[in-house]
C-alpha positions as a Markdown table, in Angstrom:
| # | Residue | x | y | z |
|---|---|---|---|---|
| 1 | Unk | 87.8 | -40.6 | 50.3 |
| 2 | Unk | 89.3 | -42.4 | 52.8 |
| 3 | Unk | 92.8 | -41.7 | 52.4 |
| 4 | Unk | 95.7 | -39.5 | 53.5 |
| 5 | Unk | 98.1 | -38.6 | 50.4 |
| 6 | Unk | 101.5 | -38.7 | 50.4 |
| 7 | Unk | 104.6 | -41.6 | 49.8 |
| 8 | Unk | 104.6 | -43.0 | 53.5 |
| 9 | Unk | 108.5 | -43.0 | 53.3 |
| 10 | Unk | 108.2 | -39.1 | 53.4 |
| 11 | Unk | 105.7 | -39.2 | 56.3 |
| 12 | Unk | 106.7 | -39.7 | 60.0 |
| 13 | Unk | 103.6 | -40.8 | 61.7 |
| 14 | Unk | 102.6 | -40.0 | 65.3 |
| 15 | Unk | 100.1 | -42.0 | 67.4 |
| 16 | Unk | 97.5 | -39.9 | 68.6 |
| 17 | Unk | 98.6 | -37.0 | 70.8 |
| 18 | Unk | 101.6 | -38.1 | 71.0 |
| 19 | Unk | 104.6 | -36.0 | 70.3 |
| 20 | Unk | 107.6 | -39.1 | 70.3 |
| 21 | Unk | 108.9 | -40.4 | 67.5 |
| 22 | Unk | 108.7 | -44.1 | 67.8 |
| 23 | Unk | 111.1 | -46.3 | 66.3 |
| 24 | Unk | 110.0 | -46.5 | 62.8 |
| 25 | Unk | 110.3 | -43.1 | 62.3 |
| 26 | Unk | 113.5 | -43.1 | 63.7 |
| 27 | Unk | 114.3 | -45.4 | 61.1 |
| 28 | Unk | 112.7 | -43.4 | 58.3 |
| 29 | Unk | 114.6 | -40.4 | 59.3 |
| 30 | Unk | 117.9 | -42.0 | 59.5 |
| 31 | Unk | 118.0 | -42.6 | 55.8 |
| 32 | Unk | 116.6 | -38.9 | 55.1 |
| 33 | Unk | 119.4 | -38.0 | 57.0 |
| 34 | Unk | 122.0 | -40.0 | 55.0 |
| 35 | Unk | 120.3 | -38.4 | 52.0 |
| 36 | Unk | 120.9 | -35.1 | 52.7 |
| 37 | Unk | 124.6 | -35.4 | 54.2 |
| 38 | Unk | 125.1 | -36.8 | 50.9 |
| 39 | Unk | 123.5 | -34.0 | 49.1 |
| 40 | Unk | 124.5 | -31.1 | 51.0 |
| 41 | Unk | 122.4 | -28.5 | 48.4 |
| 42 | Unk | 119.6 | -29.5 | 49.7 |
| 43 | Unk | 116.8 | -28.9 | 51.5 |
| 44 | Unk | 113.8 | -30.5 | 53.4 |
| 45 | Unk | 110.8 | -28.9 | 54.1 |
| 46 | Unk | 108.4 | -30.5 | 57.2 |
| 47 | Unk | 105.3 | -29.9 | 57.3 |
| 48 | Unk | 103.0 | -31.0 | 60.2 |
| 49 | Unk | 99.9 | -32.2 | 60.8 |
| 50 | Unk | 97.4 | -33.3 | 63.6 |
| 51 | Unk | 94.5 | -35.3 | 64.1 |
| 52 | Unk | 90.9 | -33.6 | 64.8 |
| 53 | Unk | 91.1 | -34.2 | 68.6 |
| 54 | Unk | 90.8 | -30.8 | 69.9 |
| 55 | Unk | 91.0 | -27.5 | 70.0 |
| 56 | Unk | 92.5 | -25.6 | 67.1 |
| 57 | Unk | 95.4 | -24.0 | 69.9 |
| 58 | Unk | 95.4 | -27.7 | 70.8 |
| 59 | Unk | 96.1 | -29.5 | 67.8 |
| 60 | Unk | 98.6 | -26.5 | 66.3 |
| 61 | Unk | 101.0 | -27.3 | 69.9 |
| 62 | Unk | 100.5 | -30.6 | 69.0 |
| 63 | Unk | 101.8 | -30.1 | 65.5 |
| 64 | Unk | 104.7 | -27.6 | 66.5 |
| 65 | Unk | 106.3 | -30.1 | 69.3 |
| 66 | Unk | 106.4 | -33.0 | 66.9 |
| 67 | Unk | 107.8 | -30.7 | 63.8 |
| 68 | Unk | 110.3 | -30.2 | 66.5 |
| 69 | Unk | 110.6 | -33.8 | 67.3 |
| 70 | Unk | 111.3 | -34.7 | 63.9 |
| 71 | Unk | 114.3 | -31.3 | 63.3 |
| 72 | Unk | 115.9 | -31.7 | 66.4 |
| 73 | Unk | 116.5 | -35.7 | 65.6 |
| 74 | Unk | 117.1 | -34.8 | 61.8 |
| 75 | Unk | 119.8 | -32.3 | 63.5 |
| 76 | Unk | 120.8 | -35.3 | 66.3 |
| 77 | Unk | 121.6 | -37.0 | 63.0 |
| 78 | Unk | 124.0 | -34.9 | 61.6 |
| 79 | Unk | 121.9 | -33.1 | 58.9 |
| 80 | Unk | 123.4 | -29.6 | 58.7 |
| 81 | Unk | 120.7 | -26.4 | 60.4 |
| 82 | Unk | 120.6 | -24.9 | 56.6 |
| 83 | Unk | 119.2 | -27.9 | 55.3 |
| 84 | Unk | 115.9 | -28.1 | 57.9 |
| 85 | Unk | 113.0 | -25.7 | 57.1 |
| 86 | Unk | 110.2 | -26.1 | 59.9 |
| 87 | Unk | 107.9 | -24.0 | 58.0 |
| 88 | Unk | 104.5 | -25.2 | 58.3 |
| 89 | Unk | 102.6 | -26.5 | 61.3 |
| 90 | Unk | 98.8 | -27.5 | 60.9 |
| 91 | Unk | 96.0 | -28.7 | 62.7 |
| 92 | Unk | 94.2 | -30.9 | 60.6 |
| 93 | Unk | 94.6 | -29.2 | 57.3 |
| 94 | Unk | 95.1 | -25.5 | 55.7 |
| 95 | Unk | 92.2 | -23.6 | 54.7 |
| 96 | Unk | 89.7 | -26.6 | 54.3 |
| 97 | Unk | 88.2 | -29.5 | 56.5 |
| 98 | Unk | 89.8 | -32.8 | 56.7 |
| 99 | Unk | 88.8 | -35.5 | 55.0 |
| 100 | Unk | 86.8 | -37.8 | 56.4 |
| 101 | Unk | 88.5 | -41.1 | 57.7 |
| 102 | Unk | 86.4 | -43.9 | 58.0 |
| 103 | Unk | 89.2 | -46.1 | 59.2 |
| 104 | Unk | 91.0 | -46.4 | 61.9 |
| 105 | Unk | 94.2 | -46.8 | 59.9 |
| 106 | Unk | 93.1 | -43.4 | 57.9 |
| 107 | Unk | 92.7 | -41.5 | 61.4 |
| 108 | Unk | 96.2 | -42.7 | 62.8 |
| 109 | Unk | 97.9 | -41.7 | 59.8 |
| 110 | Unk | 96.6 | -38.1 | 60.4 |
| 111 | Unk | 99.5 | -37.4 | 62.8 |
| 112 | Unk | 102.5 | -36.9 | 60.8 |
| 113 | Unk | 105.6 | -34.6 | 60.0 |
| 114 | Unk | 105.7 | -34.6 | 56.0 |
| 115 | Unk | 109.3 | -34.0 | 54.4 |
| 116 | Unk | 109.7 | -32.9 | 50.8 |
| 117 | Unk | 112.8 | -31.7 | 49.1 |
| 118 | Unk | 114.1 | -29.2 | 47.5 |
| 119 | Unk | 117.3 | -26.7 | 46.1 |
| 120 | Unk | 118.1 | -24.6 | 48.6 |
């Protein structure tokens, strides 16, 4: 399957190793950050992910900086602390390999901070 899953307007993607977020996805998060000053009960959970380009403690510091990335400009933003849950940072993927990209476009959508919502 060549495919990543998830709605791309709940995925910030990241170039390989890079830890920036580039303008679209400082676009994208501007308007999850309008959502949630406008729902103040709730929350968004990221989730981050990195491409299969090294080491597990490599990808992993990979994946932490840019879940950084993406709550401290969330926070830059004006979305309240309380409403940002950093809670899980991957290399490629939990408990079981990734799939296998046979595109280009597949592999640079590996890299990515993943927000879903939910009550607090």
């Amino acid at each position: 399957m060549d495919s990543v899953e998830s709605d791309p307007a709940d995925n910030i993607y990241f170039a390989r190793r890079v830890t920036h977020i580039d303008p679209a996805g400082q676009d994208k998060l501007r308007l999850h950050a309008a959502r949630l000053k406008e729902h103040p009960g709730q929350v968004v959970y990221l989730a981050a992910y990195a491409e299969d380009l090294g080491s597990a403690s490599y990808e992993l510091a990979i994946a932490n900086q840019r879940i950084e990335a993406v709550t401290k400009l969330l926070r830059n933003y004006g979305v309240a602390r309380r409403q940002v849950h950093p809670l899980r940072r991957y290399g490629v993927a939990r408990g079981r390999p990734a799939p296998a990209c046979a595109t280009t476009d597949c592999r640079d959508r590996k890299g990515r901070v993943v927000l879903s919502y939910g009550p607090r």
